[in-house]
C-alpha positions in Angstrom: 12.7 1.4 -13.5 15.0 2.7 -10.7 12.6 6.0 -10.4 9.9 3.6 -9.7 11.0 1.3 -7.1 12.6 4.3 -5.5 8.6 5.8 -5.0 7.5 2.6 -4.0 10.1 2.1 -1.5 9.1 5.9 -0.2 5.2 5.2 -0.6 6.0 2.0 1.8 7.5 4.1 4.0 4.8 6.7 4.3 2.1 3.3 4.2 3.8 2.3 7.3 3.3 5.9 8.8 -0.4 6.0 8.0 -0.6 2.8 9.9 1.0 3.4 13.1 -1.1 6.9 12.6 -4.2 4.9 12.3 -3.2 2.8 15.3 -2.5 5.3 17.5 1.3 4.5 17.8 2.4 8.3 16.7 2.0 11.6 18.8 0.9 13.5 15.8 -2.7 14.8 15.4 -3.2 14.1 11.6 -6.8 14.9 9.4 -9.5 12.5 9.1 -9.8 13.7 5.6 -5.8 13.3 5.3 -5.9 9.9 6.9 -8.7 8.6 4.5 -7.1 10.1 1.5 -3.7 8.3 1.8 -5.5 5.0 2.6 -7.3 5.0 -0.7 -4.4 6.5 -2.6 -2.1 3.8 -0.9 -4.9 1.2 -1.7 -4.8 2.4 -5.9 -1.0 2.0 -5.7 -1.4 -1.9 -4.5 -4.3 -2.5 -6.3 -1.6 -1.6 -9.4 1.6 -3.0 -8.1 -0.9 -6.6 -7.8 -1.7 -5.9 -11.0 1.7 -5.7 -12.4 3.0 -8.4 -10.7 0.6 -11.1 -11.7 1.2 -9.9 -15.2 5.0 -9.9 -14.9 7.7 -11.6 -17.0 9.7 -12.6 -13.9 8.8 -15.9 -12.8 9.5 -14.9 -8.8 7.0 -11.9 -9.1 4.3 -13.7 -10.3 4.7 -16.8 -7.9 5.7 -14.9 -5.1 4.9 -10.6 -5.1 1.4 -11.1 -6.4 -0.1 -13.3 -4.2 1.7 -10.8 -1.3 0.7 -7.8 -2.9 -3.1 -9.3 -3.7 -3.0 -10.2 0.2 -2.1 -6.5 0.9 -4.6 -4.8 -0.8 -7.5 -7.1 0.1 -6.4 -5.8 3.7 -6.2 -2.5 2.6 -9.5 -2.7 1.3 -11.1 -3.8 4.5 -8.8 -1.3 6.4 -10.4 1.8 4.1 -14.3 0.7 4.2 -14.0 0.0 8.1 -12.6 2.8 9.3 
């Protein structure tokens, strides 16, 4: 379980450098192509991490992570098929 939260700590992280990217709030001149791959490969990884949470045992996950995580990816969605 640690190894897991540890990569979805790091994926946040690199989410949150794919979206100042797409806003133009970094200097660097990334891909297109590598700009539209991490969205939709970010996008799987909430589409999961919603999935796990609504299905969780822990009480505070379900009533709390899910609806944010469902909130998230609904974004995301929009955010890949838009840009």
């Amino acid at each position: 379980m640690f190894w897991i939260e540890i990569f979805s700590i790091l994926l946040n992280f690199i989410f949150l450098f794919f979206t100042l990217e797409w806003a133009g709030l970094t200097n660097l001149a990334m891909p297109l192509k590598t700009q539209k791959l991490s969205q939709w490969l970010i996008l799987v990884f909430f589409l999961f991490s919603t999935v796990g949470n609504i299905f969780s045992k822990n009480r505070i996950e379900r009533l709390v992570f899910a609806p944010l995580a469902l909130f998230i990816t609904i974004f995301l969605v929009i955010i890949v098929t838009n840009s």
